[in-house]
N, C-alpha and C positions, 0 to 999 in steps of 0.2 A: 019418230025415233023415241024407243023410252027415254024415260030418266035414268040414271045412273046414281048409289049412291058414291060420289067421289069426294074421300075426304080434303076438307079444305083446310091447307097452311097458310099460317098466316106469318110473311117475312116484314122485318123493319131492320131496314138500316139505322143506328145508331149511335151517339157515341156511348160508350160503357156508362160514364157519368150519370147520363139520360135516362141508361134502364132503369138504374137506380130512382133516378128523380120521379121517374111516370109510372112507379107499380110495387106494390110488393109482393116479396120472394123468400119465399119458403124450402129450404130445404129436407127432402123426405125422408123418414127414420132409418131407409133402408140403402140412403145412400152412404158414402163412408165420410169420416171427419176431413178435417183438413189436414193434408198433407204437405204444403209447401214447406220449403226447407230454405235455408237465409240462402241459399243459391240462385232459387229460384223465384224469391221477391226480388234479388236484387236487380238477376236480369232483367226482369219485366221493367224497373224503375229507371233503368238503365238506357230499353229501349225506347219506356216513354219519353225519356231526357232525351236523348237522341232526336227523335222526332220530332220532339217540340223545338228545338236550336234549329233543323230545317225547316220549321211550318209546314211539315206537310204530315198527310194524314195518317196513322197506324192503325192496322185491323187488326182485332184482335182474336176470331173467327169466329167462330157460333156457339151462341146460350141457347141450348134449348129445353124448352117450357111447356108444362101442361097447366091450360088455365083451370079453374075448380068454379063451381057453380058459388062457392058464398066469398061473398065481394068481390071476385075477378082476380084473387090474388092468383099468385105462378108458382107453381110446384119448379124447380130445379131439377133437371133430369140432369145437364152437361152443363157447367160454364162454376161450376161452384168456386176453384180455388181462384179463377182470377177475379169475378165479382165480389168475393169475399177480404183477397188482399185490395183491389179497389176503395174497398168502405172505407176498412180499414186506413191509408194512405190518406181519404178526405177527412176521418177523426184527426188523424196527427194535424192536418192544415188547422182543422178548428181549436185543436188543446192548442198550436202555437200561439194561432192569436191571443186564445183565451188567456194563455199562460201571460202574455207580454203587455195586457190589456189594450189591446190597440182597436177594436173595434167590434163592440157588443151585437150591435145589429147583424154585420155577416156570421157572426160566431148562431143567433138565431137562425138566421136564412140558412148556412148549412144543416143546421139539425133540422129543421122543416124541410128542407127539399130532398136533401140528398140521404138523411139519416134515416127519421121517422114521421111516422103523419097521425097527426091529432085526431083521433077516434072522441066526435065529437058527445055520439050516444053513451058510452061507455065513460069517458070524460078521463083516458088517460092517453101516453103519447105510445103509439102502434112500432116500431121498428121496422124499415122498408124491408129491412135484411134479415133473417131468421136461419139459425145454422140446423141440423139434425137434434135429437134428444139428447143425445152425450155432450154437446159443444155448446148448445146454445148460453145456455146460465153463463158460461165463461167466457163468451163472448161477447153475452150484453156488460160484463162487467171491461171489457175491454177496449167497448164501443163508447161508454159513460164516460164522459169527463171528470164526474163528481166520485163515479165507483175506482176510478185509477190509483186512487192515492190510499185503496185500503182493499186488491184485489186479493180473493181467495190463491191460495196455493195450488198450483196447478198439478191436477191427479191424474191425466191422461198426457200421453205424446202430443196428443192434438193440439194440449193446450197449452204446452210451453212453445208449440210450434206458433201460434196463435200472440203467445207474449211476447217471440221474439221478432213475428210480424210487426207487431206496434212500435217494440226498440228501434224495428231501423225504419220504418215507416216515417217516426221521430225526427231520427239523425238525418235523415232525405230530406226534411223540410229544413230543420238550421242549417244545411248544405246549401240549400234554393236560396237561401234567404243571407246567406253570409254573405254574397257578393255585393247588396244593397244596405244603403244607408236604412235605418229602421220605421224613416218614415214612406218608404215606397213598398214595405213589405206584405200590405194587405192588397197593394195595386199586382205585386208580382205572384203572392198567391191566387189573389181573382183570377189570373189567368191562367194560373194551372190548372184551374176548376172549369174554364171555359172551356182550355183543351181536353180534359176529361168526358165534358158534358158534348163535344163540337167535331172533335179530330180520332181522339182514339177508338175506334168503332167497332165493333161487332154487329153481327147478323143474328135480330132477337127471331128467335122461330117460338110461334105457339101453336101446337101440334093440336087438333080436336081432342085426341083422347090417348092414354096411356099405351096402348098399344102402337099408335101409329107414331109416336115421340118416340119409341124405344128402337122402334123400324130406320128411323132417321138418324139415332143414333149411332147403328148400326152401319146403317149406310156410309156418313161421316167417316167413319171409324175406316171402313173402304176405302175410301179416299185420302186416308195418311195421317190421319188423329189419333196421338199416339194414347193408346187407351191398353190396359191390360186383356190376357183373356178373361178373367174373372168378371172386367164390368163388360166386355162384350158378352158375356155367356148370361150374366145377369138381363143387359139390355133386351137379349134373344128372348129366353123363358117371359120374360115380362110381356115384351109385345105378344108373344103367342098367347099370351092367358087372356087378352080382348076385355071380356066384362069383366073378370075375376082379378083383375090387378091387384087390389090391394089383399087380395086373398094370399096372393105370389109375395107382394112386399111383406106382407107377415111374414110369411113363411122363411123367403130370404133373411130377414133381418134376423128370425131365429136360427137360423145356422150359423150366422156370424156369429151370432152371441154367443154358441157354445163354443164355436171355435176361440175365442178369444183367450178359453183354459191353456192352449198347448203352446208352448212359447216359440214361435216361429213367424217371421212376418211372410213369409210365402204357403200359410197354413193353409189358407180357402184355394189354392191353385191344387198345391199338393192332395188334398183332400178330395179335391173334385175328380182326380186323376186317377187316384184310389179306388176311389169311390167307381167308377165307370168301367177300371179293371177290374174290381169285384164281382160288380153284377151285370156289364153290360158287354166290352170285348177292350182287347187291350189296345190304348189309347199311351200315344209317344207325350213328349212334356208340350210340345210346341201343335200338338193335334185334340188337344182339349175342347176345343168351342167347336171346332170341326163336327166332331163325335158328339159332342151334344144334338147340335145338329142334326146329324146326321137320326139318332134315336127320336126326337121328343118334335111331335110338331102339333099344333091346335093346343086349343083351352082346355081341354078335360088331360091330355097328354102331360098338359105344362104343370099344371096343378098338382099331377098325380108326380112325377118327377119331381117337384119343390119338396112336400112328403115325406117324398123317402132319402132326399136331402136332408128336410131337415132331422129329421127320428133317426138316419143313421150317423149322423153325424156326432150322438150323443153317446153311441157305440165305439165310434172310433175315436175320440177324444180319452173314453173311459180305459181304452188299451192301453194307453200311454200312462194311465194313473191307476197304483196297486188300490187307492183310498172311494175307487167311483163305486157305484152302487150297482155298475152292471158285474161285480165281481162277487156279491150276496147269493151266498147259500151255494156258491163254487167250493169244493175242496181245497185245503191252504197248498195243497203242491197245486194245483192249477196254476194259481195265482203267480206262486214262489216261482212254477218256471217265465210266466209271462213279465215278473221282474227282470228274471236274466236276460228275455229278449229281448226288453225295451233296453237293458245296458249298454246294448251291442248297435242294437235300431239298426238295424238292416233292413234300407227303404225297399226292395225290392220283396221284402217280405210281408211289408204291411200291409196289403190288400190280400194277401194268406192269413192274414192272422184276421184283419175284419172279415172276412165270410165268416171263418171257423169259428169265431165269439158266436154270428150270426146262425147259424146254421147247425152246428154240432151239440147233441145232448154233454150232458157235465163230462158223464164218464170218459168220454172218446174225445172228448176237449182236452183234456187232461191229456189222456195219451198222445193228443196231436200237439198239444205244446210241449212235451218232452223228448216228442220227436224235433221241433223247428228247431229247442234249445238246444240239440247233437249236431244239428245240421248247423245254426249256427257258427257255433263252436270249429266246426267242421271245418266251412267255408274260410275263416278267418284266420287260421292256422296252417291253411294248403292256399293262402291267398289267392280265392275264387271268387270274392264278395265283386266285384268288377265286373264282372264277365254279361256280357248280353246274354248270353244263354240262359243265369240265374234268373235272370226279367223274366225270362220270357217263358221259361219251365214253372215259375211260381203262380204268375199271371194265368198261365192256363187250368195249374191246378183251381187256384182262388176260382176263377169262375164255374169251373166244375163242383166246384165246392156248394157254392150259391145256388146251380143248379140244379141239387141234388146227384149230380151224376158218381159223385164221391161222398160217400156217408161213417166211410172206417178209416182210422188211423193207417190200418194196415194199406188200404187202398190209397193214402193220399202217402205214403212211404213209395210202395208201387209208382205214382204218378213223378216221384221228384229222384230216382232212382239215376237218373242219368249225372245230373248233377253234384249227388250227393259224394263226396269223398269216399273210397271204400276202408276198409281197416287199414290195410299194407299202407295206402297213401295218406292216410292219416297219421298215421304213427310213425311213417318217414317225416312226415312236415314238422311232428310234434318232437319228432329227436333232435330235431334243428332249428326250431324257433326262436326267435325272439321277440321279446314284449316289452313295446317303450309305455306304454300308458300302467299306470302302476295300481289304479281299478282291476284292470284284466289282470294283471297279474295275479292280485289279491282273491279273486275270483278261481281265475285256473287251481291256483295251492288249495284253498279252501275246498272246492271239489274233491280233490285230489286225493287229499286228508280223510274225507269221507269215506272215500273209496277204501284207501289205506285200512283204518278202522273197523270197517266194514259195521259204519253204526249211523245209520239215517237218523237218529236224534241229535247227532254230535254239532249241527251247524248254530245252536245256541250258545256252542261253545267258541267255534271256530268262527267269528260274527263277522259282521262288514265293517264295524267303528274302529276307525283308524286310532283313536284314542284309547286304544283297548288291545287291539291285534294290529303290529305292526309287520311292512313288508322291508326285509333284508336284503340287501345285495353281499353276500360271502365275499367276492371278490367288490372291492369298492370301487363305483363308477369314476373315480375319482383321486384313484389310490397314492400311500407315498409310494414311492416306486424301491426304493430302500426295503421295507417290506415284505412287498413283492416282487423276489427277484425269478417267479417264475415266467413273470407278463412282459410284453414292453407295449408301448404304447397302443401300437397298434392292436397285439393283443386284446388289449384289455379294454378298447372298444369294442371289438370284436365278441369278447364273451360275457363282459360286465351285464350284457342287458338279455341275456339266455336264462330260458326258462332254469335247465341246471340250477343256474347260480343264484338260483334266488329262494328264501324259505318263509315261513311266520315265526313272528317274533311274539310273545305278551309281554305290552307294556308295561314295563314296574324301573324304578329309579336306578336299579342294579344292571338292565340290560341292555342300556347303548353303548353301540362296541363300534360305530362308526369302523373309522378308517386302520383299527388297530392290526398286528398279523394275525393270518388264521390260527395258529396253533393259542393264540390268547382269546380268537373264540369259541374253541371246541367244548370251554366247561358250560358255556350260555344254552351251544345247541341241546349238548347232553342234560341240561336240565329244564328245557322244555318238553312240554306234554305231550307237543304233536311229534309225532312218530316220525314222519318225513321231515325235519329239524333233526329228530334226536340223531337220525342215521348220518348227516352228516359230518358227526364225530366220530364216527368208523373210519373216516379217511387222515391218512395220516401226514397230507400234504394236500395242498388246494391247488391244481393245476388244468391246464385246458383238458388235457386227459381225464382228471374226476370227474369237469364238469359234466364232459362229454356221456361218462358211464352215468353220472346220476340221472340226467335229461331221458336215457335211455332206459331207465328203469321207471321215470315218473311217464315216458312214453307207452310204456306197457299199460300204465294204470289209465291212461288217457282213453283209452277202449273202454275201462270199463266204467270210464266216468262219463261219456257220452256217446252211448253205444246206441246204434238204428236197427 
């Protein structure tokens, strides 16, 4: 019979402690910081405590590890946050001692066994435990007994997460130790380090090589490990790429990085979603790794997938930011409309808007974002932006888009035609709207104004800085009702937050008019600039009925402020 080559794992039963004591462990740039939260140290401490009051044994389920060829140390594929609070837990046992001077010698034998190991060539002490590039500094300073009492300010989430591991790491040991008199204290910690090193166990797996680790991971993951799709989609790409692993971990690790610009913690899910409706086929939130899957298999596939991962993801980060550099040498309305988009962030647009940065020359870019910005607008005012239909009309465009199958503005209008609002139902939505966010609002008048004027330079006038151009409610959200004896209560819920009743103000010390009656504010509107202010001093009472006509005359203008 031939040979076979069949890769060989290798399993050890252990307790956690142990791993620690017999190897060191590296975690790899491309995996993510530490994420535990006091929630979830406390459980773990909880059910070590638990366990330990029965003597019997807790698993704590599998580390798995790629050995490296210089000194056998173990890269960290899976097990990182509870081997990392672990350490952590046996530092608190040794600062107690150390703190209470009760016995110098184990306060040694911990740092030698379980901490670090004397790199005798080198002639300094190795740390068993090594976190990623972003964590580690701040965790050797955490791990130090002597660096505790003067640690750096923590710059990252990681690392307050990381500090406030230690505080109760801390409190869990004067806990253990309250119930005994102070000279049985090193005998009662001994044995929480026995139990560490004896009882609470996991299954250390050392995979041959990077691929067939990530495979296992995988697998696990199969079997009820609660892991996201992001590190299962990372696990997949990795094993596929075989030799070129760390070609993959570059690349992965530079997508995080850019992502880490767009403030969202579900940014690498969302993006990868985008991303796959963009240029691959349209992919639900819960069918991500699926579709991965499904597209990218072998090493040359993986590689080339990581790529265009990571290079577009510096496209799609640059969307969301007017300041990125993939907006050089664009037209400033390009840009000005892809402001207003991202105001609005309409997720279902985003994978339309990354092909179109991608794929469309300036000119017709321009045109297609001053269409999205009508469509927007559109959608948000005839309240459409919900709708599965918009998913799935924009998604199909985006990929047509990527595919070349759509190259004109006019063509991707054509393509989003079903969903788009027409005039009549826009301009019925817009005679009746109301706007509680006071951005949109600020936004709607401003256009408006524009339109009004009919002067495309006016918007340096008519600015976004609230400290400069304020938004008015004519009838006040809030009113005396004395006042206004045309509203009652209900009314004036009803109309206070209507596009009508609302205009621009410029700030100057002369014109807050708050809660006062309308006839005391007609000289304010009449001596503003903007046209749609001034005209509300033509009314010579403020009633549901004005509102009603003004909304409907600012309806008229709404056509020609975001017109398809």
């Amino acid at each position: 019979m031939p040979a076979h080559n069949i890769p060989v794992f290798e399993f050890q039963s252990l307790g956690i402690g142990k791993v620690l004591k017999l190897n060191t462990i590296s975690v790899p740039l491309y995996q993510r910081e530490y994420s535990w939260d006091s929630e979830k140290v406390i459980q773990l401490y909880d059910d070590l405590a638990s366990a330990k009051r029965e003597d019997s044994d807790y698993f704590l389920g599998t580390v798995v590890t790629i050995p490296t060829d210089e000194d056998g140390e173990l890269h960290l594929v899976d097990g990182q946050q509870r081997l990392t609070t672990t350490a952590i837990f046996i530092a608190a046992i040794r600062n107690f001692i150390a703190d209470n001077d009760l016995d110098k010698m184990v306060v040694e034998s911990i740092n030698n066994d379980f901490l670090s190991v004397i790199d005798r060539r080198a002639s300094k002490r190795i740390p068993r435990l090594k976190l990623n590039v972003d964590d580690n500094d701040f965790f050797m300073q955490v791990m130090d007994y002597d660096a505790l009492k003067s640690i750096d300010k923590p710059t990252r989430n990681s690392h307050c997460l990381l500090a406030d591991s230690m505080r109760l790491a801390a409190t869990r040991v004067k806990d253990i130790t309250a119930a005994y008199p102070k000279e049985e204290w090193v005998a009662v910690l001994n044995d929480w380090l026995d139990f560490l090193e004896r009882q609470a166990t996991v299954i250390l797996l050392k995979a041959p090589d990077g691929a067939q680790a990530f495979r296992m991971f995988e697998t696990l993951n199969d079997r009820g490990l609660r892991t996201s799709q992001m590190d299962l989609v990372k696990s997949y790409l990795f094993g596929q790429s075989n030799r070129r692993i760390h070609e993959a971990q570059t690349k992965w690790a530079g997508m995080r990085s850019v992502l880490e610009e767009v403030e969202d913690d579900s940014r690498g899910l969302v993006f990868l979603r985008h991303f796959l409706i963009a240029t691959k086929q349209f992919a639900r939130a819960d069918a991500v790794f699926s579709t991965v899957k499904d597209h990218v298999r072998g090493e040359t596939n993986s590689i080339a997938f990581l790529s265009e991962l990571e290079q577009t993801a510096k496209t799609y980060v640059g969307t969301y930011l007017s300041e990125s550099e993939i907006w050089d040498n664009l037209p400033h309305e390009c840009v000005d409309h892809a402001k207003i988009i991202n105001k609005f962030d309409i997720k279902a647009l985003r994978p339309l808007i990354l092909s179109l940065k991608i794929k469309f020359l300036p000119a017709e870019l321009t045109k297609a974002y001053r269409l999205l910005k009508a469509l927007t607008v559109r959608l948000l005012i005839a309240y459409s932006t919900r709708s599965g239909a918009i998913e799935e009309a924009t998604a199909s465009a985006a990929l047509k888009v990527y595919k070349g199958e759509i190259t004109t503005s006019e063509e991707l209008k054509n393509a989003l035609r079903k969903i788009t609002p027409d005039d009549q139902s826009f301009k019925d939505a817009f005679a009746i709207a109301t706007v509680t966010k006071i951005d949109y609002a600020r936004y709607y008048l401003r256009a408006l104004e524009v339109v009004k004027q009919d002067n495309p330079e006016l918007p340096h006038l008519v600015n976004e800085d609230p400290s400069v151009i304020t938004l008015e409610h004519v009838l006040p959200k809030n009113p005396r009702m004395s006042d206004w004896a045309e509203f009652d209560i209900d009314v004036v819920s009803r109309f206070s937050r209507r596009i009508g009743n609302m205009c621009l103000l410029q700030k100057t010390p002369n014109n807050f008019i708050g809660n006062i009656p309308f006839t005391e504010k007609i000289a304010t509107f009449q001596s503003s600039p903007f046209i749609l202010t001034q005209e509300i001093s033509n009314f010579t009472e403020w009633t549901p009925t004005s509102i009603e006509k003004r909304q409907s005359e600012l309806a008229d203008l709404a056509l020609k402020a975001w017109p398809i």
